[in-house]
C-alpha positions as CSV (number, residue, x, y, z in Angstrom):
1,X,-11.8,-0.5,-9.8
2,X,-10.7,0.4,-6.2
3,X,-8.9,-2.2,-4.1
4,X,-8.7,-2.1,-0.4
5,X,-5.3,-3.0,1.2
6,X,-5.0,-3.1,4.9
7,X,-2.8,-5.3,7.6
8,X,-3.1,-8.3,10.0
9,X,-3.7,-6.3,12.8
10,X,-7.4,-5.8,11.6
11,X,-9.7,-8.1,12.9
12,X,-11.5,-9.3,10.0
13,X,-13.4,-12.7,10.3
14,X,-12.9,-14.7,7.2
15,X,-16.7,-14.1,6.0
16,X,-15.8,-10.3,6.0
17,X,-12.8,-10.9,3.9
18,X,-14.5,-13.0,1.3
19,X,-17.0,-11.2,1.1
20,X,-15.3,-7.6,0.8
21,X,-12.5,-8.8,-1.1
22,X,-10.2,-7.1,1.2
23,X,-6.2,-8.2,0.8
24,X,-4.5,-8.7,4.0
25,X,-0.4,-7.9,4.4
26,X,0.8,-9.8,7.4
27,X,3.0,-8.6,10.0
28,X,6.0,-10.2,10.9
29,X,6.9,-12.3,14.0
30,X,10.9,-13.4,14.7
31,X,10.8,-16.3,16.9
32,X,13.5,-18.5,17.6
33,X,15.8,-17.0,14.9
34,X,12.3,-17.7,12.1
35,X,10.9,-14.4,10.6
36,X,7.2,-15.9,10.8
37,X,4.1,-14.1,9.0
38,X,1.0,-13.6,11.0
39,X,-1.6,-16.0,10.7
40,X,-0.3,-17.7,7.9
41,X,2.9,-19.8,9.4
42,X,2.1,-19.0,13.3
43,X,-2.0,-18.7,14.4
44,X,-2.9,-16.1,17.6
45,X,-3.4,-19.3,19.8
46,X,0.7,-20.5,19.1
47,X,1.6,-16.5,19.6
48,X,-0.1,-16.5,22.7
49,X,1.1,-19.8,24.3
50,X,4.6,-18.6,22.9
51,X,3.9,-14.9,24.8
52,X,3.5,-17.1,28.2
53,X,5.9,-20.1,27.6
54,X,9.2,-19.0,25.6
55,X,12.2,-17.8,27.1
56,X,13.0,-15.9,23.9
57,X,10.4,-14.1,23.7
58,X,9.0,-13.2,20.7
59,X,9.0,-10.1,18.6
60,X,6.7,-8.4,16.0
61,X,8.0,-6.0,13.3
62,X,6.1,-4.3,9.9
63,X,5.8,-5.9,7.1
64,X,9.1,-5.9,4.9
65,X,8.8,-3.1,1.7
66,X,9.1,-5.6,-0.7
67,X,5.7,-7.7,0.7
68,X,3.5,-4.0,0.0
69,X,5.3,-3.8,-3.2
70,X,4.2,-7.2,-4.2
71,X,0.5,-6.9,-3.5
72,X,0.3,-3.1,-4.9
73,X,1.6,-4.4,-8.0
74,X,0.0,-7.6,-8.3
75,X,-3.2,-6.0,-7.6
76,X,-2.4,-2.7,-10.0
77,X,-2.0,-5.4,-13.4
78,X,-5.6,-4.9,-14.0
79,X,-5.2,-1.5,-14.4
80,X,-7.1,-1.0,-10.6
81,X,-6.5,1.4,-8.2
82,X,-5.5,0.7,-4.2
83,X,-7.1,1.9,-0.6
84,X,-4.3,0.5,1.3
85,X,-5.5,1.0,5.3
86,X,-3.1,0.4,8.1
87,X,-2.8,0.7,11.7
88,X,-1.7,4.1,13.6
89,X,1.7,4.9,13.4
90,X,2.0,5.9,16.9
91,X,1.9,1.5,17.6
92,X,3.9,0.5,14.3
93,X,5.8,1.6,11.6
94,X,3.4,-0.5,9.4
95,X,2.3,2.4,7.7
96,X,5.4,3.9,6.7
97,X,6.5,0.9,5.2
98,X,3.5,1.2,2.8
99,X,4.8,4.8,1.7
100,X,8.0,3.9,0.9
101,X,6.4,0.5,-1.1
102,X,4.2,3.2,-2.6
103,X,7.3,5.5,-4.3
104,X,8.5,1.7,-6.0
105,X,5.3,0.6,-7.3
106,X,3.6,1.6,-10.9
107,X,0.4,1.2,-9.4
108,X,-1.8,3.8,-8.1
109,X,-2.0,3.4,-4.3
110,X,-3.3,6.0,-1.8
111,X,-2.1,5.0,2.0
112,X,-4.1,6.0,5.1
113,X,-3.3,5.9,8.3
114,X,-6.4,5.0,9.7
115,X,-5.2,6.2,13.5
116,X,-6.3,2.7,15.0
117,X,-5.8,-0.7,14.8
118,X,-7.2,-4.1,15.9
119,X,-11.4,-4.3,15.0
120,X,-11.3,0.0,14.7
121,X,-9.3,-0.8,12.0
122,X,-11.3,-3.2,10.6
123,X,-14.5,-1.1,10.7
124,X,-12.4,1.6,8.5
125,X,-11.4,-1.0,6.0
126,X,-14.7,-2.3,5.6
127,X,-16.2,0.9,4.9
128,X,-14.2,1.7,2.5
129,X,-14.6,-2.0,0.6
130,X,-18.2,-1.6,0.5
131,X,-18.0,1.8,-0.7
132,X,-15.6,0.4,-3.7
133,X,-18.4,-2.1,-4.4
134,X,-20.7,0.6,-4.7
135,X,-18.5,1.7,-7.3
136,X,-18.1,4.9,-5.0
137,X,-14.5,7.4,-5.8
138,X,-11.7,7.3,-4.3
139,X,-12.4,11.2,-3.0
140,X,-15.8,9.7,-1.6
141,X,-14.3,7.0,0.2
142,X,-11.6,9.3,1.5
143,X,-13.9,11.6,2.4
144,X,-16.1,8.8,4.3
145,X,-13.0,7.4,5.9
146,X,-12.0,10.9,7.6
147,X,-15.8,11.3,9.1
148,X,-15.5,7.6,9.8
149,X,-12.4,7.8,12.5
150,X,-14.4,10.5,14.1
151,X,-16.9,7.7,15.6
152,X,-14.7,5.0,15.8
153,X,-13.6,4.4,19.3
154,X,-10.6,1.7,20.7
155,X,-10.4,1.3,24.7
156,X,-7.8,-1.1,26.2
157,X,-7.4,-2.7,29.4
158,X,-3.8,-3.5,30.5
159,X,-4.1,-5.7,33.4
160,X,-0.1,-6.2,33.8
161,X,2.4,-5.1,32.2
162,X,4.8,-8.3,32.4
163,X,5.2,-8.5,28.6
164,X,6.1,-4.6,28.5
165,X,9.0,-6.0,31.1
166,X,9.8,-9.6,28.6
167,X,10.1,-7.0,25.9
168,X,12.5,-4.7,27.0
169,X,9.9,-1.9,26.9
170,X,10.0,-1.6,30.8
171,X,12.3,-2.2,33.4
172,X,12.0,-5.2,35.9
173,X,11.8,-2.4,38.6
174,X,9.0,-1.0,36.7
175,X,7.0,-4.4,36.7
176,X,8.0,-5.3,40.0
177,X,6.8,-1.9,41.5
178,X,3.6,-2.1,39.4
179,X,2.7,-5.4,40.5
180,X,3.4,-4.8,43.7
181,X,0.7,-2.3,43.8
182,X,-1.6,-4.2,41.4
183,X,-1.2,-0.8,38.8
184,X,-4.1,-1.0,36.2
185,X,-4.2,1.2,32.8
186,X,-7.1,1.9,30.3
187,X,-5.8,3.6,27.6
188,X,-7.6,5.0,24.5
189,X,-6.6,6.0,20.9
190,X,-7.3,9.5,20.1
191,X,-6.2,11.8,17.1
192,X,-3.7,9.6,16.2
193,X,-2.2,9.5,20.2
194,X,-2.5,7.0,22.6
195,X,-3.3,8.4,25.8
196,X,-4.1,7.3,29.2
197,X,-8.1,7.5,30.0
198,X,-7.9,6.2,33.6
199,X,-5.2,4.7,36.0
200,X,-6.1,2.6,39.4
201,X,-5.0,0.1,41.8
202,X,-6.2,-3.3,42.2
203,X,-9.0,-5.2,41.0
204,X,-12.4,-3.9,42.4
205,X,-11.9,-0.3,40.9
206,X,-10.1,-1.6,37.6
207,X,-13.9,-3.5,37.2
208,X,-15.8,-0.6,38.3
209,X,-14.7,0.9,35.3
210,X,-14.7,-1.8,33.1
211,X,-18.5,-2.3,34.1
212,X,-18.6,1.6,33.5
213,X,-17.4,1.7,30.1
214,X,-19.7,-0.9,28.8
215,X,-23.2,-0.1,30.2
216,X,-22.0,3.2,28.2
217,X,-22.1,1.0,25.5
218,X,-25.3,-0.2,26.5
219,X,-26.7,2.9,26.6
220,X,-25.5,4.3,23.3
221,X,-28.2,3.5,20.7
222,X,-25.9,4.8,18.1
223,X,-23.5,2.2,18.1
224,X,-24.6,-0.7,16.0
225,X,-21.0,-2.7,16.1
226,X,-18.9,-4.1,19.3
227,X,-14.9,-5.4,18.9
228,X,-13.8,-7.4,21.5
229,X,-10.1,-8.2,21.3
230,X,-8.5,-10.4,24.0
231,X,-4.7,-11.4,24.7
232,X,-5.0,-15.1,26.4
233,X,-8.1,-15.4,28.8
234,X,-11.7,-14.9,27.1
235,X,-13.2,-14.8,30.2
236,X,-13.9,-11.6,31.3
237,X,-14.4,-10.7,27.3
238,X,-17.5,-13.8,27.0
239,X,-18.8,-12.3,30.4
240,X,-19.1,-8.8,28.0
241,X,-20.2,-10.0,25.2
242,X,-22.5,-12.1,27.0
243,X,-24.2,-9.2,28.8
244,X,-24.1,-7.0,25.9
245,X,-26.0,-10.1,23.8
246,X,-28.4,-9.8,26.3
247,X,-28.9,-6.2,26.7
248,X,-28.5,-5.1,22.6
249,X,-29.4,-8.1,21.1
250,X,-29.4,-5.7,17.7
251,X,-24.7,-5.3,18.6
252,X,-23.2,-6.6,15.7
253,X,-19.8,-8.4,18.2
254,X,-16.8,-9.9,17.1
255,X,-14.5,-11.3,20.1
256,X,-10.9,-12.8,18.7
257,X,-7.4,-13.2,20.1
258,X,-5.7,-10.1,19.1
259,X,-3.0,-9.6,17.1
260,X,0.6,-10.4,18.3
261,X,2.1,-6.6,18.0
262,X,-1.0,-5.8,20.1
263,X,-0.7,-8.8,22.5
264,X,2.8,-7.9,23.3
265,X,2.5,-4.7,24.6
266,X,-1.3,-5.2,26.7
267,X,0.2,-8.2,28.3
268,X,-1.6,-10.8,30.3
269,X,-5.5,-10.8,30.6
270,X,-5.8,-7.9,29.0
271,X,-8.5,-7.0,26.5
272,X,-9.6,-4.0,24.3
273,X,-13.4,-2.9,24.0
274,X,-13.9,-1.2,20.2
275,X,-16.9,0.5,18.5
276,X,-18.3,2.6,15.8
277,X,-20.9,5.4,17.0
């Protein structure tokens, strides 16, 4: 049987992962000298708070070699096979991790890079755990998975970029020049790149194209599923899925705090907009 690996950056509600049997490797979190795994010994809401609050602010890193080992052989003693789905490796070296745990393991894992991460990601894993239910091969779901990133899209809305600052990732100069004139960034993932869509200053236009992007949505009658990923406000994200609700009552939406590696690079009030066409 075919086993379906992926990481905690994919937003998978806890129904999904019941009921697709999907195994989750967490990322790791170092916070006041603690290595901490996501979601098991800190939750989204305590990364968040800790994002806005902490003077030592905290830092996310890929799962250790030994943690992919672990599950590839614990779930290879049956004598099953492994899907194991992670996020691009433009944002993490997540991915990489997995290939070297692949060379130590007996079992037999194939690793994709699924050029994505957050609910994009999760669409790819899901796909390919209800193809494994279906008893589908692992060409098939391969296969699937390579037509699948092709209509899988990942928007996000970077409203500040004070964490990119608190992280090192920016200079202060940087920040202060950017808030000083109110700099806003949409960026996109796109064959495996993440690349700038739009770039304005202030508010008014930043929501012009927010409001742009989503009557798209609205407007799309292909697209049958709606991620929406937040860093610490849900506001403008409820006022989305809200107006979504009302206009395609027939959207599949999931809207979560995103994971830490992604909430300490969008920074505050920022939000990404996922879907599968």
């Amino acid at each position: 049987m075919i086993k379906i690996v992926t990481d905690s950056t994919a937003q998978l509600t806890e129904d999904e992962l019941k009921e697709y049997k999907i195994t989750v490797v967490p990322l790791q979190i170092s916070l006041r000298k603690q290595i901490l795994l996501d979601e098991i010994d800190i939750s989204r809401s305590e990364f968040s708070r800790e994002l806005k609050e902490s003077k030592d602010f905290p830092r996310t890193s890929q799962p250790s070699i030994g943690q992919f080992k672990s599950v590839y052989d614990d779930l290879g003693k049956d004598g099953n096979t492994v899907i194991s789905i992670h996020m691009s490796e433009v944002l993490s070296g997540t991915v990489n991790v997995a290939r070297e745990a692949n060379k130590l393991t007996s079992t037999e894992v194939t690793v994709v890079d699924s050029g994505f991460t957050d609910r994009s990601l999760a669409f790819l894993a899901i796909e390919a755990a209800k193809m494994a239910q279906q008893g589908k091969s692992k060409t098939e779901i391969l296969d699937q998975l390579a037509v699948k990133k092709t209509t899988t899209y990942l928007f996000c809305f970077i409203n500040s970029l004070d964490y990119f600052v608190k992280g090192g990732r920016a200079s202060r100069a940087i920040g202060f020049f950017s808030s000083l004139i109110k700099l806003k960034l949409v960026l996109t993932m796109e064959g495996n790149k993440l690349k700038v869509v739009s770039k304005c200053r202030g508010q008014a236009r930043f929501q012009q194209i927010i409001n742009k992007m989503v009557d798209s949505v609205v407007n799309s009658r292909g697209i049958t599923q709606v991620g929406l990923s937040y860093v610490d406000s849900d506001e403008e994200v409820s006022r989305i899925a809200n107006f979504l609700h009302e206009k395609r009552p027939d959207l599949k939406i999931v809207t979560r705090l995103t994971s830490p590696i992604i909430m300490s690079h969008v920074g505050p009030k920022g939000f990404a907009l996922m879907y599968d066409a």
